[in-house]
C-alpha positions, 0 to 999 in steps of 0.5 A: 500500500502507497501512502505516498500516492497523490490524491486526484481527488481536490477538496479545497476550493479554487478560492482556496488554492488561490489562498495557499498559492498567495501565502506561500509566495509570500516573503518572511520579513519584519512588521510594518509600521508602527511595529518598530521595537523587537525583542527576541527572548530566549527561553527553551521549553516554553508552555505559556506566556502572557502580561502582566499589568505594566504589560511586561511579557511573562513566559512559562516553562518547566523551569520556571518562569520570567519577567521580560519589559517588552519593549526594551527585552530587560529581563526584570525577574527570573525564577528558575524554582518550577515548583512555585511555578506549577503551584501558580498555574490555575487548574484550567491552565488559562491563569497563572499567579506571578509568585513575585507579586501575587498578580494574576493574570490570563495566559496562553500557550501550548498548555493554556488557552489562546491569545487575543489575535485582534487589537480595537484599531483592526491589526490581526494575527493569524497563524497559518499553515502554507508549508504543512506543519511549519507554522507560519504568523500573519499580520494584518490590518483589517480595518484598511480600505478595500481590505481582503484576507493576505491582499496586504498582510505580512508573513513575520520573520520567525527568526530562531522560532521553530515547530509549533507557535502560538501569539497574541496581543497585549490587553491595551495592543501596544504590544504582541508575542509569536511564542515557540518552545525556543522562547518569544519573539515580541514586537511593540509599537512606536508610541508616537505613532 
């Protein structure tokens, strides 16, 4: 039996061939406008992440967890203790208490929930799959004039992320996170823009 064999037998849609065809002719590059800060955080093992109130980017691991200042990447706290780690996560894994603080706040990750792939002013994450099962991170403004799904989208440059991704918005959107298990890859806003 060839497991191999090509299917004769096409399911998706012209529409969505053409979709495919699009997002795999597109060029990995970095955010436009005003997404001018990156930072690359590297951590391995990475499950979770998420913000906390001065929408620092707090990552999760089977060896604890850190503190990150977003736009700068100043690692603010570390905790290599994964005993407290694990007593901080919530039992549905979608919430996890800082032990440093005491704050809890809303996560996602491999093993929590999902992030916020929208922001009030229409900038939209995707993750995609045009080469099947590399993932792929798409943004987007939905909000523009004539606007259709990857016409004017960005395929974001992974850099050293590989395998499965997960990303989201910060809560106010000045801020978001493509997360894979070698650690972050963040980007935030010009504030003057």
């Amino acid at each position: 039996m060839n497991f191999f064999k090509k299917s004769t037998h096409e399911i998706r849609t012209p529409f969505e061939l053409e979709l495919l065809e699009k997002a795999q002719n597109m060029q990995q590059t970095v955010p436009p406008e005003p997404w001018i800060y990156e930072v690359i955080v590297p951590a391995s093992g990475v499950t979770a992440c998420g913000w906390d109130e001065d929408e620092n980017l707090v990552l999760i691991s089977g060896s604890g967890y850190s503190i990150t200042q977003a736009i700068t990447g100043n690692r603010i706290h570390r905790d290599r203790d994964s005993s407290l780690t694990d007593e901080g996560m919530s039992k549905d894994y979608l919430k996890f208490t800082i032990p440093l603080t005491g704050l809890e706040i809303g996560i996602f990750g491999f093993q929590a929930g999902d992030g916020s792939f929208g922001t009030d002013d229409g900038w939209r994450l995707d993750v995609i799959y045009p080469w099947w099962p590399r993932a792929s991170v798409v943004l987007d403004n939905v909000f523009r004039q004539g606007y259709r799904y990857l016409k004017d989208a960005v395929m974001i440059d992974l850099k050293r992320l590989d395998g499965p991704v997960k990303c989201g918005f910060s809560p106010s959107g000045k801020h978001f996170v493509v997360m894979g298990s070698g650690g972050a890859l963040v980007y935030s806003r010009n504030l003057a823009a």
